[in-house]
FILOMAR-893626 format. One record per atom (N, C-alpha, C, O): atom name; residue in one letter; x, y, z. Coordinates in pm, 1 decimal. Atoms other than C-alpha are relative to their C-alpha. Example, Ala and Ser with C-alpha at 12.3 -4.5 7.8 and 13.67 -1.06 7.14 Angstrom:
// FILOMAR-893626
+------+------+----------+----------+----------+
: site : code :     east :    north :       up :
+------+------+----------+----------+----------+
:    N :    A :     89.0 :   -119.0 :      0.0 :
:   CA :    A :   1230.0 :   -450.0 :    780.0 :
:    C :    A :     90.0 :    120.0 :      0.0 :
:    O :    A :    193.6 :    118.1 :     66.5 :
:    N :    S :    -82.0 :   -119.0 :     -6.0 :
:   CA :    S :   1367.0 :   -106.0 :    714.0 :
:    C :    S :    -77.0 :    109.0 :     73.0 :
:    O :    S :    -26.1 :    219.8 :     89.9 :
+------+------+----------+----------+----------+
END
This chain:
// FILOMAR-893626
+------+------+----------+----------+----------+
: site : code :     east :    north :       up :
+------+------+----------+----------+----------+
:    N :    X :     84.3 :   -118.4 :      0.0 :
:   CA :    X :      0.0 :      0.0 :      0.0 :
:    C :    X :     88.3 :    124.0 :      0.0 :
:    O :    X :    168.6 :    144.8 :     91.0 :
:    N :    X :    -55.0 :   -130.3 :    -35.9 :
:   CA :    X :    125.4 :    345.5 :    -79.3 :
:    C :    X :    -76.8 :    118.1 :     57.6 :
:    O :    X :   -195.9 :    143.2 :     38.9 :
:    N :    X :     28.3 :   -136.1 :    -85.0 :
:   CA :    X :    108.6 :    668.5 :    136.9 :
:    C :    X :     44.2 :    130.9 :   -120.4 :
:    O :    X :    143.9 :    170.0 :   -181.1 :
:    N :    X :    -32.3 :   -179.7 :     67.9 :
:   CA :    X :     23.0 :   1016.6 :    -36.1 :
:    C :    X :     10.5 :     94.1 :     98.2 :
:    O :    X :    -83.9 :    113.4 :    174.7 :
:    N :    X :    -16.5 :   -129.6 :    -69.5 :
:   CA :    X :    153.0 :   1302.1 :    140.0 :
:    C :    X :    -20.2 :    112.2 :    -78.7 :
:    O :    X :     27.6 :    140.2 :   -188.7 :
:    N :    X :     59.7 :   -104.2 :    122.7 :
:   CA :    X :    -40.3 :   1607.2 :     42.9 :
:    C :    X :     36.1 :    154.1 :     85.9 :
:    O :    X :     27.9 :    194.7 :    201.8 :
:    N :    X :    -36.2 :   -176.4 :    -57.9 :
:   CA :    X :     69.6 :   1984.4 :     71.5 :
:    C :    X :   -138.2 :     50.2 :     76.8 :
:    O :    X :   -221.7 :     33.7 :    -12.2 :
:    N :    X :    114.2 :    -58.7 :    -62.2 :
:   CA :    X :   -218.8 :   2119.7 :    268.9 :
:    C :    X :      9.1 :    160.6 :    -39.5 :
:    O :    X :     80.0 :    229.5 :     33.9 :
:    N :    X :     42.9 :   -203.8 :     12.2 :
:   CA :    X :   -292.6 :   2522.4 :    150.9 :
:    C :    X :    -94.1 :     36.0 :    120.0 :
:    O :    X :   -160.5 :    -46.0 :    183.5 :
:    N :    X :     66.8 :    -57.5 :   -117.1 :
:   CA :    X :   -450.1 :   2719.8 :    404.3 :
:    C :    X :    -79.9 :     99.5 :    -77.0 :
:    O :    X :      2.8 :    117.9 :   -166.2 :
:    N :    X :     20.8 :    -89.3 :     88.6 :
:   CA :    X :   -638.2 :   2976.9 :    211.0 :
:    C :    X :    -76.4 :    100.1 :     37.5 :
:    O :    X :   -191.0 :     68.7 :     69.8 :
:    N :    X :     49.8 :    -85.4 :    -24.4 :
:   CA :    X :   -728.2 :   3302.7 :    280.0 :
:    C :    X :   -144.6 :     21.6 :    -37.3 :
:    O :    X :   -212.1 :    -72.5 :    -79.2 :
:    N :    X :    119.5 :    -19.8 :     -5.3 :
:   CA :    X :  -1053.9 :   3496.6 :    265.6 :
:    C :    X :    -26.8 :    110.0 :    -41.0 :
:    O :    X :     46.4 :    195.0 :      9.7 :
:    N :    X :    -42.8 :   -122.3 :    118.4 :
:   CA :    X :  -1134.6 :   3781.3 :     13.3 :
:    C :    X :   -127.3 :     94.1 :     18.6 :
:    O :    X :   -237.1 :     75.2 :    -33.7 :
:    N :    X :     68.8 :   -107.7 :    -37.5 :
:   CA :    X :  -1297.7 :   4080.5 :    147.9 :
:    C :    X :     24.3 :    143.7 :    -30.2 :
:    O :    X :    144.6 :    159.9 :    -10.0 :
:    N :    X :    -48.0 :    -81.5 :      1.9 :
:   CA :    X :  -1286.5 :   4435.2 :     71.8 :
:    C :    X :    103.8 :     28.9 :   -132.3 :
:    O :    X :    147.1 :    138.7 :   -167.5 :
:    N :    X :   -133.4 :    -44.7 :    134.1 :
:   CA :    X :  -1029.5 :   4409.1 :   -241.4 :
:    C :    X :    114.7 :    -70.0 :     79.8 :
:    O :    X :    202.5 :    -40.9 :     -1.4 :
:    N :    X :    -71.3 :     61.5 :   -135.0 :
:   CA :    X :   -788.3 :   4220.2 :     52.5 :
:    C :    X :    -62.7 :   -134.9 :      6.9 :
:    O :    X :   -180.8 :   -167.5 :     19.0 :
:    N :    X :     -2.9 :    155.0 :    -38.1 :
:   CA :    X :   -734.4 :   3857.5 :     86.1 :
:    C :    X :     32.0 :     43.2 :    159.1 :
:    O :    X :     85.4 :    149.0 :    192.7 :
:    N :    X :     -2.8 :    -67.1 :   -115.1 :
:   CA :    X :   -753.5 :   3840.4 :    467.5 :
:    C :    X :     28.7 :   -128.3 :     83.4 :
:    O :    X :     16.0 :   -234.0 :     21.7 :
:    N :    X :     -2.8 :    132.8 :    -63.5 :
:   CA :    X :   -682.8 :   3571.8 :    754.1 :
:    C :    X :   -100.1 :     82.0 :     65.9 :
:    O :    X :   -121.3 :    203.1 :     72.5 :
:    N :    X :     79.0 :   -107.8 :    -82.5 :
:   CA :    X :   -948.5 :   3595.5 :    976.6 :
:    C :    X :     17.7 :    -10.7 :    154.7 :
:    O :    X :     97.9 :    -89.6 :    204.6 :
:    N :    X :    -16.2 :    -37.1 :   -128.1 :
:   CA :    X :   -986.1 :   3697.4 :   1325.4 :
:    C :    X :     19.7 :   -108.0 :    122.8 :
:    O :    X :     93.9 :    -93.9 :    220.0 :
:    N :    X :     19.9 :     88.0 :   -101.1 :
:   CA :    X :  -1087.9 :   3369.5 :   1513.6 :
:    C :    X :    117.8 :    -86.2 :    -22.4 :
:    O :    X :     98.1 :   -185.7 :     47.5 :
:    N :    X :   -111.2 :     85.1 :     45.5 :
:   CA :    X :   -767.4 :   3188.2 :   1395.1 :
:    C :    X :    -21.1 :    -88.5 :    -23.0 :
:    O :    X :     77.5 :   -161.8 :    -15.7 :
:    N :    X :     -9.7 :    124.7 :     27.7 :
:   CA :    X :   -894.7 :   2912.5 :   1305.1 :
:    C :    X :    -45.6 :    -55.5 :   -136.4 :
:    O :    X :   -103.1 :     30.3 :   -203.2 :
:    N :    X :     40.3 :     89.0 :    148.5 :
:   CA :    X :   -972.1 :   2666.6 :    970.5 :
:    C :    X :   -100.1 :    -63.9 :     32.5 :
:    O :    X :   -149.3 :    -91.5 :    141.9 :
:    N :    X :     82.3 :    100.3 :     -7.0 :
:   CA :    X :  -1193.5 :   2470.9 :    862.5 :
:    C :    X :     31.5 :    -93.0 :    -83.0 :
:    O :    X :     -4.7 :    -57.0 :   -195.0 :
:    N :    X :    -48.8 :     69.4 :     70.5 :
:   CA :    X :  -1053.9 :   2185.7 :    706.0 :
:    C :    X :   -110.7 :    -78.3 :   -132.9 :
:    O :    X :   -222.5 :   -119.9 :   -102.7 :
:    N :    X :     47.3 :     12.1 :    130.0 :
:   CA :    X :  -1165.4 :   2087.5 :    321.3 :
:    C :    X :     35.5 :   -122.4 :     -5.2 :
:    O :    X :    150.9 :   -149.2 :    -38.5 :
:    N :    X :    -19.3 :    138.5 :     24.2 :
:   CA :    X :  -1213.5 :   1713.1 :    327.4 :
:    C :    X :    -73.9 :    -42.1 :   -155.0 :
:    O :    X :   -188.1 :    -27.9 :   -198.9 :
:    N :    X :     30.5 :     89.1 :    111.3 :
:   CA :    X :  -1187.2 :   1521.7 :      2.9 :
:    C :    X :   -153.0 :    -91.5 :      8.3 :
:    O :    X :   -156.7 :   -174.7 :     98.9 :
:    N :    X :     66.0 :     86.7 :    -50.9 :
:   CA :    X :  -1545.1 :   1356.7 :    -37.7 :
:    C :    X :     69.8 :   -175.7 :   -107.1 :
:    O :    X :     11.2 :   -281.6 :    -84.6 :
:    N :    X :    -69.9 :    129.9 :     96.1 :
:   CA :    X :  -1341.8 :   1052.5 :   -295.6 :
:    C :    X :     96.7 :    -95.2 :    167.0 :
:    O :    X :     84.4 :   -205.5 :    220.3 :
:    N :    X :   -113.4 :     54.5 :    -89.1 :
:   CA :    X :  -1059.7 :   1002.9 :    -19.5 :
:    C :    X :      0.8 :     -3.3 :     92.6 :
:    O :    X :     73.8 :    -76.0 :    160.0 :
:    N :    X :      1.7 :    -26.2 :   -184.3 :
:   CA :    X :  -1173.4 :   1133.3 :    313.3 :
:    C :    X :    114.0 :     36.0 :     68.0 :
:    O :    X :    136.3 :     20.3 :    188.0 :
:    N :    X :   -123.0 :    -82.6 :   -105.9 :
:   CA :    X :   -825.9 :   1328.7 :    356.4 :
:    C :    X :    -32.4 :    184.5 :    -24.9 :
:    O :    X :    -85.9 :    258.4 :   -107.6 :
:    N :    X :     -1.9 :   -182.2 :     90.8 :
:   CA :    X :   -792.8 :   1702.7 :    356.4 :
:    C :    X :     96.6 :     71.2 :    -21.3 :
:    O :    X :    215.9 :     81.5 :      7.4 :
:    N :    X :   -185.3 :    -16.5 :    148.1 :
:   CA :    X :   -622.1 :   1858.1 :    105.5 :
:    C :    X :    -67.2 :    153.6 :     21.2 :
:    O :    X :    -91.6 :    194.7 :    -92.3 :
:    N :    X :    -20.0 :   -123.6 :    -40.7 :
:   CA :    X :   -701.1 :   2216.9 :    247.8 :
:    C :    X :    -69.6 :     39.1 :     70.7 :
:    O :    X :   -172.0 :    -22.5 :     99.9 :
:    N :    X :    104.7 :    -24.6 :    -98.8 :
:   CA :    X :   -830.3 :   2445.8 :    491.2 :
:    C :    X :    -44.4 :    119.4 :    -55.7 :
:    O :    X :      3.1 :    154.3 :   -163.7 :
:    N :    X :     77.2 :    -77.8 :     35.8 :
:   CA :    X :  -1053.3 :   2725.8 :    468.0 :
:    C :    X :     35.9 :    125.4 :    119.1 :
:    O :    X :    111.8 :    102.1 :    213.2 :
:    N :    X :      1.8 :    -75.9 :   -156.6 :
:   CA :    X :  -1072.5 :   3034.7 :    727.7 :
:    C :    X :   -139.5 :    -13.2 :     49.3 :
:    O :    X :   -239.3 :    -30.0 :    -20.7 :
:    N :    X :    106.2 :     48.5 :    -21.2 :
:   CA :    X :  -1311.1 :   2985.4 :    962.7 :
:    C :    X :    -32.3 :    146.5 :     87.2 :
:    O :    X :     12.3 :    166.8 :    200.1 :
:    N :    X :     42.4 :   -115.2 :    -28.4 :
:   CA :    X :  -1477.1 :   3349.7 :    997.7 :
:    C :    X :    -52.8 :     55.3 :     69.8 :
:    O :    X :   -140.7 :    -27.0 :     95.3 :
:    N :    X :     75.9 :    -11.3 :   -118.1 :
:   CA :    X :  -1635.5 :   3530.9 :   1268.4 :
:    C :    X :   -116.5 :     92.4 :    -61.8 :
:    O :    X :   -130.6 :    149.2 :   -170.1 :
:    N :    X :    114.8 :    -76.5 :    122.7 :
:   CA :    X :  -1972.8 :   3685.6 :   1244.9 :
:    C :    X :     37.1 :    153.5 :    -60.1 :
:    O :    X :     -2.7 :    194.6 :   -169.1 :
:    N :    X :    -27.4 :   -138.9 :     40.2 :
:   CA :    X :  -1818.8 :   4058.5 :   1244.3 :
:    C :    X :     52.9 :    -34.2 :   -135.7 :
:    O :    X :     35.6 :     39.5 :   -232.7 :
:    N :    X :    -48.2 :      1.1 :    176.9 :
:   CA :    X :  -1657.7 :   3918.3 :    927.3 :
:    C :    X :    -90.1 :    -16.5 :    -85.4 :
:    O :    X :    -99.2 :     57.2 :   -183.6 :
:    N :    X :    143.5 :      9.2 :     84.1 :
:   CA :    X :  -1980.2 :   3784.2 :    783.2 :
:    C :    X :    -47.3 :    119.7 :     -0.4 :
:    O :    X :    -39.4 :    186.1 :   -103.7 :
:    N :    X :     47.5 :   -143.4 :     38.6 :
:   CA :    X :  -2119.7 :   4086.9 :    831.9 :
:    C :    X :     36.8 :    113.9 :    -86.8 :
:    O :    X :    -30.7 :    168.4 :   -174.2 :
:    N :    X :   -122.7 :   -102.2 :    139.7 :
:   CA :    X :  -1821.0 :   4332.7 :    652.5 :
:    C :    X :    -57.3 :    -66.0 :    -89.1 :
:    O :    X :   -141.8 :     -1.2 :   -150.9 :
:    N :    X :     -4.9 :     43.8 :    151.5 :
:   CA :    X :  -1857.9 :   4101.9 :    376.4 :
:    C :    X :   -128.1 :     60.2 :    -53.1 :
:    O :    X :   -139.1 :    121.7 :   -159.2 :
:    N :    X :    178.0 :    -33.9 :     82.7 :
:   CA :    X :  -2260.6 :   4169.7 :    329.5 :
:    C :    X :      0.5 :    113.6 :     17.1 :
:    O :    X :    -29.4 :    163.7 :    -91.3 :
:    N :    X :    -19.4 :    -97.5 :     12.5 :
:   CA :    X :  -2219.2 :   4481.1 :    429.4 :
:    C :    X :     57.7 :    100.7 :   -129.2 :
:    O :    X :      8.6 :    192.3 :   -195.1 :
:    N :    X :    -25.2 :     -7.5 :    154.2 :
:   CA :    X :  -1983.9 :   4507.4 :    149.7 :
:    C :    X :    -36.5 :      1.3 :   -110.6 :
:    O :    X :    -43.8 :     96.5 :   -188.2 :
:    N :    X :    104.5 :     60.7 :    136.3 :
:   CA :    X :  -2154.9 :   4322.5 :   -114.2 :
:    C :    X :   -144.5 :    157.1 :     -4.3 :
:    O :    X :   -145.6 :    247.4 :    -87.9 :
:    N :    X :    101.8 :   -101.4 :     -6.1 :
:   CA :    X :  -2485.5 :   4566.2 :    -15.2 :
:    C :    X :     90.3 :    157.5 :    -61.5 :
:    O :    X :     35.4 :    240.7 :   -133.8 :
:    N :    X :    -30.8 :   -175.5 :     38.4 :
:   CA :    X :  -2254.0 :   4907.1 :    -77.0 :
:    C :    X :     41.8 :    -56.5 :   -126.8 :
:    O :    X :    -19.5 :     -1.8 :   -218.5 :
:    N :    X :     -4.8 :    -22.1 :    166.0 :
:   CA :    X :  -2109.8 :   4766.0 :   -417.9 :
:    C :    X :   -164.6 :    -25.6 :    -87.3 :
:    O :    X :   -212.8 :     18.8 :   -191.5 :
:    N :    X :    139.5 :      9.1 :    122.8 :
:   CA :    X :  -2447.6 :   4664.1 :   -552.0 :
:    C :    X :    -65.2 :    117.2 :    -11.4 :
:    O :    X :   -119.2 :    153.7 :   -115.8 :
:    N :    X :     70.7 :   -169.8 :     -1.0 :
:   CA :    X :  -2581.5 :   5036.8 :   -422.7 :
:    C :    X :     40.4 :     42.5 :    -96.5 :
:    O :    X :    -38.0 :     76.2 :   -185.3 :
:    N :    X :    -87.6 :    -96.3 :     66.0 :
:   CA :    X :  -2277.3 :   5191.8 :   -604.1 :
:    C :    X :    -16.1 :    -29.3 :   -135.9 :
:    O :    X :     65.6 :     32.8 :   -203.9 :
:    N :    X :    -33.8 :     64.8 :    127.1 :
:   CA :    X :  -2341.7 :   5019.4 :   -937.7 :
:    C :    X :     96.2 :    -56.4 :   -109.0 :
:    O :    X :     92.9 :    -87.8 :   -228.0 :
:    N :    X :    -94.3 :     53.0 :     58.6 :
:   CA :    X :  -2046.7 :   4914.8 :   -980.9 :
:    C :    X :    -12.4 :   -203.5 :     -5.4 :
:    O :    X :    -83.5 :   -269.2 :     70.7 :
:    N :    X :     56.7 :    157.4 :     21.6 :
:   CA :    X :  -2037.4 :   4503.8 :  -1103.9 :
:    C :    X :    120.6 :    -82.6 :     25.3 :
:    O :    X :    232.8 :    -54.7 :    -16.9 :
:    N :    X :   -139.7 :     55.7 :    -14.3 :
:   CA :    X :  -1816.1 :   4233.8 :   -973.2 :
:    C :    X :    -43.6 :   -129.9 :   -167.3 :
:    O :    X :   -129.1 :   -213.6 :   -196.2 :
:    N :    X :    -52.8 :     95.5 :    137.6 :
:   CA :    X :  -1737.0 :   4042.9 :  -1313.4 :
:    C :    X :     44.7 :   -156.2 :      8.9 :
:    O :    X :    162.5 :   -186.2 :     28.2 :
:    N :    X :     17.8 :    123.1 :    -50.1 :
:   CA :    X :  -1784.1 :   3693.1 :  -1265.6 :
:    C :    X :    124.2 :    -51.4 :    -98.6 :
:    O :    X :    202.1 :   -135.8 :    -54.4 :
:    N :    X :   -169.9 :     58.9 :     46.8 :
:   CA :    X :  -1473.9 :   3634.5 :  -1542.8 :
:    C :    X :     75.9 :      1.1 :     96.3 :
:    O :    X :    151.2 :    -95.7 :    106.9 :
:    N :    X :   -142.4 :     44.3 :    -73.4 :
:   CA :    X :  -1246.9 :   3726.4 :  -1245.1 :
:    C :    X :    -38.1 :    -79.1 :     83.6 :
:    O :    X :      5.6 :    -36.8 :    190.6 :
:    N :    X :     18.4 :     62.9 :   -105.7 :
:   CA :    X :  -1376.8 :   3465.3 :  -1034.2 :
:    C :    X :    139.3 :   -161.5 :    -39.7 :
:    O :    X :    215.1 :   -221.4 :     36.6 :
:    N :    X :   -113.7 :    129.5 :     31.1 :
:   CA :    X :  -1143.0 :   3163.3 :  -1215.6 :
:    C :    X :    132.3 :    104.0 :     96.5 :
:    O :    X :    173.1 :     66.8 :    206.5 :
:    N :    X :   -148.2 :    -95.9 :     -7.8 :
:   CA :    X :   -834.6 :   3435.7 :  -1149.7 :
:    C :    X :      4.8 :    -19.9 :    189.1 :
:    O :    X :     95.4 :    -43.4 :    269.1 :
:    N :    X :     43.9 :    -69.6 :   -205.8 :
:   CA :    X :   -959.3 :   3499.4 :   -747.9 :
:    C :    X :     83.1 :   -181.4 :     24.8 :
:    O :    X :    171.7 :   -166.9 :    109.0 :
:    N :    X :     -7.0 :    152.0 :    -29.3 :
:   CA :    X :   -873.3 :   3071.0 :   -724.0 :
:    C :    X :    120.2 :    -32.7 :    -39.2 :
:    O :    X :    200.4 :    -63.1 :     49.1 :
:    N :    X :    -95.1 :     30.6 :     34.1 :
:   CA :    X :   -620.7 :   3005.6 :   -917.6 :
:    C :    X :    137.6 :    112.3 :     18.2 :
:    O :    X :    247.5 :     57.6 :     27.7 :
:    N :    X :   -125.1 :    -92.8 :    -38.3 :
:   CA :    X :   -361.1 :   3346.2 :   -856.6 :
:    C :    X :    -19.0 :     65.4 :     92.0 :
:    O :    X :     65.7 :    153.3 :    108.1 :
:    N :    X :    -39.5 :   -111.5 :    -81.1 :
:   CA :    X :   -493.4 :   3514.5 :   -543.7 :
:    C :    X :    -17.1 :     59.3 :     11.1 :
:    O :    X :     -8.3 :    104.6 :    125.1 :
:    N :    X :     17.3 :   -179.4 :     26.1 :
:   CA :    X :   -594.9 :   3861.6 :   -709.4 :
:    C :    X :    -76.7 :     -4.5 :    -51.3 :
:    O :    X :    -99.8 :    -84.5 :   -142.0 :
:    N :    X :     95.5 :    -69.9 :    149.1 :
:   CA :    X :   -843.1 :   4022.9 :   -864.5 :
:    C :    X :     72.7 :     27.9 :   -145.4 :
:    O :    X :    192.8 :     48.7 :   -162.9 :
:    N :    X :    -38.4 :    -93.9 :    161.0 :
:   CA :    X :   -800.0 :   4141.4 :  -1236.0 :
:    C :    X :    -95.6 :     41.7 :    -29.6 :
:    O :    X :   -190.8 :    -31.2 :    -57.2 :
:    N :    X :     85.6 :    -66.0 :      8.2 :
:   CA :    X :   -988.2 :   4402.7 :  -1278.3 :
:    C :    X :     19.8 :     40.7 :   -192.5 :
:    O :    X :    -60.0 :    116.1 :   -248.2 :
+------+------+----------+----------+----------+
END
């Protein structure tokens, strides 16, 4: 039987224009449903963060400005927006 050893990512949390760790320090680990290991964690957010975020979301949709669902591949795979 072989053993996979897997890099674990930790992955931030994208608020504000700012990838962010969040406040409560802690993850939530991203279990494989195929393998039942986990191959990353998540941040595990507090409500003041839930809140910024909708908060957020509510002032860009006021402002009419549009988040562009093309940069959503980009947000996953590099990290950043591209605006």
């Amino acid at each position: 039987m072989t053993t996979t050893v897997l890099n674990v990512s930790t992955y931030s949390f994208y608020l504000n224009g700012e990838w962010k760790e969040s406040k409560s320090g802690q993850t939530i680990d991203i279990v494989s449903p195929y393998r039942h290991d986990v191959i990353g964690k998540v941040q595990a957010i507090t409500k003041e963060e839930v809140d910024e975020a909708v908060h957020a979301a509510q002032k860009l949709r006021k402002s009419g400005q549009k988040f562009l669902c093309k940069n959503v591949p980009n947000i996953y795979t590099t990290g950043r927006m591209s605006w």
